[in-house]
Structure formats: C-alpha cells, structure tokens
N, C-alpha and C positions, 0 to 999 in steps of 0.2 A: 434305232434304239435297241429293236432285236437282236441286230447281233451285236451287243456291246451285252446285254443279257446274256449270249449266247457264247461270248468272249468270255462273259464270270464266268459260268460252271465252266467251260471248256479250262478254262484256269486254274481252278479249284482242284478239277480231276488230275491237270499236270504239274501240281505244285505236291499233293497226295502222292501220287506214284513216281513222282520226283525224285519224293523221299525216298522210296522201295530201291530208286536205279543207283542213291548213292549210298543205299546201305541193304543192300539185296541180302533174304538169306542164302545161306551158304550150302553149296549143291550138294546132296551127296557125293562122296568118292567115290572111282567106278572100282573093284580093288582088283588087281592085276596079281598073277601068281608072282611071289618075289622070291630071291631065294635069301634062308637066314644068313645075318652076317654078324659079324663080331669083331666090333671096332674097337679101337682106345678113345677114350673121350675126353675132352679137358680135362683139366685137373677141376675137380670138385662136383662134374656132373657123375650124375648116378642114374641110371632111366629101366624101367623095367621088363623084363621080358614076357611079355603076354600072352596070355592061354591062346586070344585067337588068334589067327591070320594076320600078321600086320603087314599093311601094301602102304603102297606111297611112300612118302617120308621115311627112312629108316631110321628108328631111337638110336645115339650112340647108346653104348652100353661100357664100362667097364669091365676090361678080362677081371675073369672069376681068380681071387689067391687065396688058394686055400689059406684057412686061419692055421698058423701052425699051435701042434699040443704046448699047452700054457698053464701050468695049474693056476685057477682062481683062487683069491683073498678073499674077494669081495663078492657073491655073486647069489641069483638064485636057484633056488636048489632045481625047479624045473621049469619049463616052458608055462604059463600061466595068462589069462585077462583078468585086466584087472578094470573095473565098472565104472563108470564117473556118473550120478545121476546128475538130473535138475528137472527143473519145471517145460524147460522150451529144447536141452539136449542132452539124448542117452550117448554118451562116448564110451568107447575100448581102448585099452592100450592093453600092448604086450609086451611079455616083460623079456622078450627075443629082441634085445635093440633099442625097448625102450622106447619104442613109437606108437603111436595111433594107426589102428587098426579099422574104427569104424565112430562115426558120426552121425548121428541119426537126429533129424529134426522133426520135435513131437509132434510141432503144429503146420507143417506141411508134410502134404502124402504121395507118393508113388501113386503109378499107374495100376497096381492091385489094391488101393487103401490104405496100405503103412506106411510108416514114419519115414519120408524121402532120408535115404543116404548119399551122404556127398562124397564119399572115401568108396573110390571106384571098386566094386568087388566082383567085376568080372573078368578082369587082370589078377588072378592070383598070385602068381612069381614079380609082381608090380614092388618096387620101391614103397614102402609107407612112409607118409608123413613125419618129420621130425629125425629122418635117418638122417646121421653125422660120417659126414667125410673128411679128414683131413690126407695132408701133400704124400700122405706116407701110404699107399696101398694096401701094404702087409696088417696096418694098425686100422685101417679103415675097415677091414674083412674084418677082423678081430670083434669092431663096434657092432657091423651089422651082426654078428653069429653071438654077443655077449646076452650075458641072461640077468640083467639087471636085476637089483634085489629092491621090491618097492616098500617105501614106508607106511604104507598098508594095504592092505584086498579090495578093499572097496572106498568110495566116497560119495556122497552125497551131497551138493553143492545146495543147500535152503536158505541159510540167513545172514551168513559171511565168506567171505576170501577162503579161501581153503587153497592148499598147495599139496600135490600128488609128486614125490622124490622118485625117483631112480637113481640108484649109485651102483657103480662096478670096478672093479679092482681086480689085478691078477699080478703074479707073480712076476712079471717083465717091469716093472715100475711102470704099468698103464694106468690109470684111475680116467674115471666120468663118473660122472653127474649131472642127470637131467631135471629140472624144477619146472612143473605145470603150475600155473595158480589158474582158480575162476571164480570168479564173481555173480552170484545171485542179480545184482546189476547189469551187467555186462554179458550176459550169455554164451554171446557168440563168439568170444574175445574168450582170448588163450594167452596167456602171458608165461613166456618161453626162457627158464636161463639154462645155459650149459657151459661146463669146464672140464676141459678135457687134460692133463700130463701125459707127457713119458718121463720116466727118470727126472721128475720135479721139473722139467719143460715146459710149460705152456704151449698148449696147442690151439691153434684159431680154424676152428672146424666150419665149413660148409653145411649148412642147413640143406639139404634134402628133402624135399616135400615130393617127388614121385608124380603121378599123371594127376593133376588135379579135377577138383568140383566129379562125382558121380552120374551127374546124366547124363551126358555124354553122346545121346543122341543126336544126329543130324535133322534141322527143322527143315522140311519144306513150304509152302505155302508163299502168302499175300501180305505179310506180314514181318516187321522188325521180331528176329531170330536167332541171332548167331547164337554158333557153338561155342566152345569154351576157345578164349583168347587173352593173348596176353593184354595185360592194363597198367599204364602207368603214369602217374600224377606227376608231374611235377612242373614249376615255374608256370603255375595256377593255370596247367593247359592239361586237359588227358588225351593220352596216344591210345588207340584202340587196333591191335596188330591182328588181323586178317589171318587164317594159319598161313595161306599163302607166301602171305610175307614175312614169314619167320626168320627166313634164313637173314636178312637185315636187320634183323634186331634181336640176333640169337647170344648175342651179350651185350647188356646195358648197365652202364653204373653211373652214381652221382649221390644225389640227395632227392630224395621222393618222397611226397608228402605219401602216397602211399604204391605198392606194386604188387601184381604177382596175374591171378589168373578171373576171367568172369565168365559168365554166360548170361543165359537171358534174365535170368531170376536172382543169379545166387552168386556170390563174390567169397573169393580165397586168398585175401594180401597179407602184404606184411607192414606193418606202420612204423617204418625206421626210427621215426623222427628225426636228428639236425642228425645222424650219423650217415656219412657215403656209404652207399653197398655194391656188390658189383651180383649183376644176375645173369642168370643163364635159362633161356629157355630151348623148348626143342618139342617139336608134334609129334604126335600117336595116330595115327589111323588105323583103324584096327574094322573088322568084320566081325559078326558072331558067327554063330554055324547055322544060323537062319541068312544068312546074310544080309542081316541089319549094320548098317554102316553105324561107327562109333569114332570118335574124335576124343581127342586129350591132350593136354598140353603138360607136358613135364615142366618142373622148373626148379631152380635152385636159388638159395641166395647165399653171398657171405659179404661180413663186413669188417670194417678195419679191426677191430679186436672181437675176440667172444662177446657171446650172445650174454648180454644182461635186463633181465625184465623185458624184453623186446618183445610188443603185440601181435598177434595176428587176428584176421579177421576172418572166421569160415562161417557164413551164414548167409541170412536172406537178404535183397537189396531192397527194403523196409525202408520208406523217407526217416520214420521215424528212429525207426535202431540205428540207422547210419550216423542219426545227426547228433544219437544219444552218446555214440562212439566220440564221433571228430567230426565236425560240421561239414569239413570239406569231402570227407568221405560218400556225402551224397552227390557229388560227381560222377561218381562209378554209375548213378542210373544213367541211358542215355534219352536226354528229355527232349534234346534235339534243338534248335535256334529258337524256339519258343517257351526256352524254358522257365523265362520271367512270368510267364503265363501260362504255362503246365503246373508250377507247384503249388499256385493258388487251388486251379483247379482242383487239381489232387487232394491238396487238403481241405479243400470245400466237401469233395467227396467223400472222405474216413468220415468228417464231423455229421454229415447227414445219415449214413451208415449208422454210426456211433444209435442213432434212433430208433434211426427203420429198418437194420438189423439183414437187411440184404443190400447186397450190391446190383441187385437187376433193378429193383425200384429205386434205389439210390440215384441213379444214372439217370432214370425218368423225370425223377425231380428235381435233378441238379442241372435239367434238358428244360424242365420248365424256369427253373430260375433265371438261366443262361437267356431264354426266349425272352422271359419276361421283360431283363436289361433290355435287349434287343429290337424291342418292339416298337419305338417310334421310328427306327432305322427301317426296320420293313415297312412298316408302315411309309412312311415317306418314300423311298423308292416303289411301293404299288400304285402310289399318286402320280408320281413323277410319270409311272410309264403308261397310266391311264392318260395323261394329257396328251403323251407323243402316241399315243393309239387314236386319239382322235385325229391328230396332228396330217397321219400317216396320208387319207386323199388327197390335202393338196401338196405335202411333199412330194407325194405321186405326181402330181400332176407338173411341177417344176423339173422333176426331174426327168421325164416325156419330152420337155421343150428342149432339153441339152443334150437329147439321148444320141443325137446323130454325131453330134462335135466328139471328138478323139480328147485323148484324157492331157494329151500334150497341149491342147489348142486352149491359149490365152482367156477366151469367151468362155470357158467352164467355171474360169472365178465368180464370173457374172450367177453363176448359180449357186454356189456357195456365200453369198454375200444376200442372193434372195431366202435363202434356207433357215441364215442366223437371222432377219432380220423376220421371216415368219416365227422364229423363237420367241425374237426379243416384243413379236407383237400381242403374243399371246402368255410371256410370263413364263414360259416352257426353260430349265436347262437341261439339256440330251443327257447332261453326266450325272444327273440328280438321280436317276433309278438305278445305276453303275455303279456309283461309287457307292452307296449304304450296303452292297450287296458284298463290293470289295471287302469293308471294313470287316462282316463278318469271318472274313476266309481264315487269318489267323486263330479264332476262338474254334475254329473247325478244324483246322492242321493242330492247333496244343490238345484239344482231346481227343484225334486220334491219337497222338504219341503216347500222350497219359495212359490213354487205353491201352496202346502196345505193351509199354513199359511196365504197368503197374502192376506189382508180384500182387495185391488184395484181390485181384481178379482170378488170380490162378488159382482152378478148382473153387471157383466161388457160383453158388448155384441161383438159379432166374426161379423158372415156373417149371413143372414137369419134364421134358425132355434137355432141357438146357441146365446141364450139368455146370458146366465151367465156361464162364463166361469168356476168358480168355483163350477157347479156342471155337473153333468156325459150328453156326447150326448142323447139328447132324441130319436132320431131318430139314432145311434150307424153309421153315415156314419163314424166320425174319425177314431172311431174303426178300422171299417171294412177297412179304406183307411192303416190305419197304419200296420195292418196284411198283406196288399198287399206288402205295399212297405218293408216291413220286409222282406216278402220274397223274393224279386227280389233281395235286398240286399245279403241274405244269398245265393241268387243262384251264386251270382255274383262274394261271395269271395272265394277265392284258398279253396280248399278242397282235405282230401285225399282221395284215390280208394277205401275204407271201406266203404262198402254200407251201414252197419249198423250205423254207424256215419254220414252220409249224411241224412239217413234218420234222425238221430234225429236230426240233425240241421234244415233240412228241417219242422219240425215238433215244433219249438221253437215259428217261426212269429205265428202260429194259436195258443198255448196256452198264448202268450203275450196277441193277439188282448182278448182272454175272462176275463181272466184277468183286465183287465183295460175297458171292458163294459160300469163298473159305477165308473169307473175315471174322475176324473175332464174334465173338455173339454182340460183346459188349460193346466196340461200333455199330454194329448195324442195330442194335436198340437203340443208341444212340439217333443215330441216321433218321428211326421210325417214327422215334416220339417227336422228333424234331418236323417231319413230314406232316402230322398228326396236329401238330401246334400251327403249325403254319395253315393249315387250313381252315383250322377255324379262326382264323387271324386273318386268310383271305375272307369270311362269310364276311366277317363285322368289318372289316375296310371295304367292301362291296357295299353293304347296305350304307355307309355312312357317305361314298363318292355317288351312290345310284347305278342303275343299268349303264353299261356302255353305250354309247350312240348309235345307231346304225347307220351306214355311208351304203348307196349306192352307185358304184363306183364301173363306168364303162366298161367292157377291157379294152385294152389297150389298141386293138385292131379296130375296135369301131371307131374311136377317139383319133384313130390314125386319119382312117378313109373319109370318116366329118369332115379333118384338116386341110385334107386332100382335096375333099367336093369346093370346100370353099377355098382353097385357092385356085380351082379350076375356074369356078362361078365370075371367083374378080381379076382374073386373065380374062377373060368371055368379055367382062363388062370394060375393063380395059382397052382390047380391042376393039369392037365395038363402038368404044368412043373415037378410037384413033382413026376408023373409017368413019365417022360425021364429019 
C-alpha cells in the first residue's frame, strides 16, 4: 500500500512539473554582438529601431523616405501630448502621427511603485501604437512625420463615451483622420476608426501597433512566465506562439475572435469581430546597458477595408474585465486543462477577498474550505491505510514463502490469490487509501495554475516580508515552514515496517521544500495551510481509529534459519524412520 501512497505524491510531483516541461519559462537570450541591418520589409510591417543592442532576431525595418516638402491644410501648428484621463488609465498621444505614446495603469504598479506602463519606453526610436501604413512608401513617411491637429488638449474620460480626433491634411490631396472613443465602462478598450485619401482615393491602411505590452522582461524561475507572445483565437481554440516559433506564424490571417500580443499579466489584441484580417508579427530582443535581457514582439494588423469602430484590448488579464469585454476573451488566461476547475476556484477567491480584504489570508481560508470538502476523502484513505498497516506482518510473511520462486514461475499466482483472499478476509481494499488521495490531485494542479495565473496576486501583500504573493519568499520562511509541516504530516501517516520506504517518504517533505524555493509565495501558503489542516485532521482520525497495533515481527534471517532447523529436524526424523 506504501508504495501506491508513494506512487500518489510521486505523481502529483510529475503531473506539477509536467506542467513546467510543457510550458517552461522562457530563457533569457544570451545576446551576441550583431551587426545593424536595414532590410525592406513587407508591405505594411513597420518595426522599430531601438536605443539598445538588439541581438537575435533581427526587426525587419522599413528604408527610411524622407517625407518630401508639402505644405499643410490641415495640421498642427507644433509637436504637442495630448492627456486622456480616467479612473484605471492615464494615456498620451501625440499629435506627431497621431499615435499613443504612453499607457499607464493606475491600479497596477512597476517595480519602483508607479503606475505600470505598457507602451514600451525604453525603445525610444520604437514604432508607436496606432501608426498607419499604407502600399505607397512616400505617403506612409508623410503619416508617420504629420502633426495632426486634435479636437482638443486634453480629455478626461468620467461618465460617458468620449471621442479624441485627429485630422491632417496637406496640399498633395492627402487627408487622415484618426477617432479614439473610451468608455468609463470599458477602460481598457480603445475603439479605433481611421480614413485615409490621396486625391479622393481611399486608402486601406495597415494598423501599426510597434513592439507591444511594456514589460518586457525575461522571467526565470519555477513557474508559468512567458514573455510577451503572439495570441490568437480562433475556431474556439487559442494558439500561443513561442518567440521561437515566430518565424511560422510571422503572417496569419482569417477571422479571429480576438489577436495580437500577451504576456503573463497583461493582453494587447485586437477584436476584429466577423471581419478577416491579415497580421504580421515579428520579435525584438533587445539588451539594456545593464545587460538585462528584454523581449517584444512587434505586430501589425490590416483588414479588408479601413478601420471602423474596431476594438482593441490593452490592459490586465482580469477574469472579470475580460468577461466585461467579450466572454470569450477570458481565454487569453492560460488556466491550463483544469480550467473547468480553476475558474471556480478563482472566483471562490475574489468573493472571499471581496471580505477579508487580503489575498494571503484569502487563500488560507479558501485552503480551509477546499479541506473541509475534502475531508471524508482523507479521512477514508487514513483508515484504509491503517488496516493495510496492520495488514502488513502477515503479507510479510506470504510473501517469505514465495520469495525464492522467479517472478516468471507459475506458483507466484499461488500468492497473489493468498494476498486478495487475506483482503477479502479482513474487509481491506489496497486502492481505498490511493484512490481518495488520487481524486485530490486535480483540486491541487487548478490551484497551482489559478495561482500562476492570477494577475489579483501580482503585487498583492501576505504578513511583513511578503510583499507579492505572486513571486517566490524572499526570505524562503514558507518554504522552510512548509518542509516542516510536510514532515510531521508524513510522520504522522500509517506507514509500513520497510525501512527503506519510510526513509524515502521521510525524504519527500525536504525535496518538495527546494523545490518550490522560488515558488510563488501564494502556493507555498497554499501548500502550508494545507499541511497545517491535514494534521490536525491526522490527530482527530488517530483518536477516532485508536493507537496503531504493534507486531513483532522476526527478521527475516531468523524466520529463514527456524525454516531451515525445521526442515533439518523432519529430514532427521525421516531418516530415522527409514532405517527402522
């Protein structure tokens, strides 16, 4: 029965880092001196050239054309931001282009305290957001160098829709016109139209969005991380592209319920709806002058005609603002094959939050809940394997009578037939403390993932030194608390007289705690309260089954040499008779 106990956790450990092998984070780049190059690039990409180093992957780029002299109609008299408040995002635009400059989100923070940005600002010569490309080079220079004239200085997005214009006009028969709306509702959501002429033409411009999502840093660690990658919905399945594998999927077109770029937290798409679009992506590696590795993924989209009302999505991947958005949009988390039982989870945990106002005790209690359920299932496998612990001398001792026979030899059934039949004489089934321990494994794989996943966690604080639950103890006390009570656990459960199996039970809680080192905080609380529950759940299943038995039990060299004397004895007497 032990090792069928020792097959679950062994189990549990390789279905966990299962996970890790089929969605590993992604290494740093090592970055190798490159030399600059300056390609042509399809029609419609635009990629930026960045302040640092960029190794690996080289961005195509468009040759630079100059804008030729044009006098303006239409235009602003100088370079200028222009502010967009609200309650959850301060945005910039500038009126050079006509694009988004900066994106700041109130309610999540950088690594120095302020308002995380997602509009990468350490590529300054970087492509912005919302820059328009059309087939024609010469008119293309023109858009990004034009000084759009906005319909006003500022806006402040409180109780309705509001719409931020840009228009431009010159002397060549060029006109644009750019239309932002946002909604008080809808925060995160950018509703985008543009119309572009030459000479009363209609032109169907390329959307341009430049190296997406701002953090851009490479995660290491024990845990689900990717950097920013391409994402794309469609035919109710999402494709998650690896940078590695970009170059396969560096243009995709159709119908997508939604596309563009993610990372661990935070999502940058576009939500076509029934319109085909065709997109283009393409990676960034880039170094700083510390030599911190950074990642980005440019991308582009265009669709059958100009852009009308067509959404985008830059913000947090929030179960609930996704689902506010487009339901299907909470796809973009990755919840993993547990996900029918992650979102429960999930939203079990905001609503207890919603109370108790932290997410470190949130998780305690949502550990006791989870336990609570749980609890005739352990309960019943600590009985089950208290029987097979008494079980274990005379399985011993059957198993002595067959030890010499070879595993091939016929006569071995003969002991397997004695073994069920000691089962069936004492009410014992072997899989009754297995299987209740199996059934928990899923409730343990959905909230690790929930834990990975869940943006409420990022930067959300415990007790004293645990800042952010969604990254590893700095100071490793959970750890070390969780390898304690692991083991008092493992001391605690029925075990059988095989020293060698105690020891490796015994030897499980110490490689769990290293393990999980640089695990979230908020698994390994998880982990602890769970440890913590289970043992006083062994005291009160111990007093209600009583002490275990004590067997004294030969070894097996005495039990040999007995065997031995007495089959000497009745050879002797055998003999013996055979000479009367």
């Amino acid at each position: 029965m032990q090792r069928q106990v020792l097959l679950a956790i062994v189990l549990s450990f390789l279905v966990i880092y299962g996970w890790q092998a089929l969605f590993p984070p992604p290494q740093a780049p090592k970055p190798t001196p490159a030399p600059r190059q300056v390609t042509q690039a399809p029609s419609g990409a635009a990629a930026p050239t960045a302040a640092p180093t960029v190794t690996g992957v080289e961005q195509p780029r468009l040759v630079e054309t100059p804008a030729p002299a044009v006098a303006t109609v239409v235009a602003a008299a100088n370079e200028q931001d222009i502010k967009v408040r609200s309650k959850f995002v301060d945005a910039t635009f500038s009126t050079r282009g006509g694009v988004l400059k900066s994106w700041r989100l109130n309610n999540y923070k950088d690594g120095l305290g302020q308002p995380l940005e997602l509009v990468p600002q350490n590529l300054p010569n970087a492509v912005r957001p919302f820059t328009l490309e059309v087939d024609d080079p010469a008119i293309s220079a023109r858009l990004r160098e034009a000084l759009f004239k906005p319909d006003r200085d500022s806006l402040d997005v409180s109780s309705t829709s509001t719409t931020l214009a840009f228009e431009f006009e010159d002397a060549s028969g060029l006109k644009a016109r750019k239309e932002f709306t946002f909604s008080p509702d809808q925060p995160y959501l950018i509703r985008f139209t543009a119309n572009v002429t030459s000479n009363a033409n209609t032109l169907n411009p390329t959307i341009t969005w430049g190296p997406a999502l701002g953090t851009g840093v490479v995660s290491s660690g024990m845990t689900y991380a990717p950097a920013p990658q391409p994402i794309l919905f469609r035919d109710r399945d999402v494709t998650r592209v690896a940078i590695k594998d970009i170059a396969a999927h560096q243009q995709e077109q159709g119908s997508f319920g939604f596309a563009g770029v993610d990372d661990h937290y935070f999502l940058n798409v576009i939500l076509p709806g029934q319109q085909p679009i065709q997109l283009q992506f393409a990676p960034i590696q880039t170094t700083t002058s510390t030599g911190q590795a950074l990642q980005f993924i440019s991308w582009n989209v265009r669709g059958a005609s100009p852009p009308q009302n067509t959404d985008f999505f830059f913000g947090p991947k929030d179960l609930d603002v996704l689902q506010n958005v487009k339901p299907e949009l909470v796809r973009a988390i990755h919840f993993g094959m547990f996900d029918w039982l992650v979102v429960p989870l999930l939203r079990a945990l905001k609503w207890l939050n919603s109370y108790i106002g932290n997410y470190g005790w949130s998780i305690v209690a949502l550990t006791v809940l989870i336990n609570l359920v749980m609890f005739p299932l352990r309960h019943k496998s600590v009985v089950s394997m208290r029987k097979m612990q008494e079980l274990q001398p005379q399985m011993k001792a059957i198993q002595d009578r067959y030890s010499k026979l070879k595993m091939t030899d016929p006569a071995r059934q003969k002991m397997n037939e004695e073994v069920m039949a000691l089962y069936k004489q004492h009410g014992t089934n072997p899989a009754a403390g297995c299987v209740p321990m199996l059934l928990t494994l899923p409730v343990l794989i959905a909230f690790y993932s929930m834990l990975s996943v869940a943006i409420e966690l990022r930067g959300a604080p415990f007790v004293g030194w645990i800042r952010d639950l969604s990254s590893y103890d700095p100071w490793y006390v959970l750890p070390v608390l969780m390898g304690a009570t692991q083991f008092i656990q493992t001391k605690m459960t029925p075990m059988s007289g095989d020293p060698m199996q105690q020891r490796m039970m015994l030897f499980m809680p110490l490689m769990f705690a290293g393990m999980l080192l640089w695990a979230p905080s908020g698994l390994v609380l998880y982990w602890t309260a769970s440890n913590i529950w289970t043992i006083g759940q062994q005291t009160i299943t111990n007093k209600l089954i009583g002490p275990a038995p004590q067997h004294n039990v030969r070894p097996p060299a005495e039990r040999q040499l007995k065997n031995a004397g007495a089959g000497r004895s009745a050879g002797a007497k055998e003999r013996k008779r055979e000479g009367a």
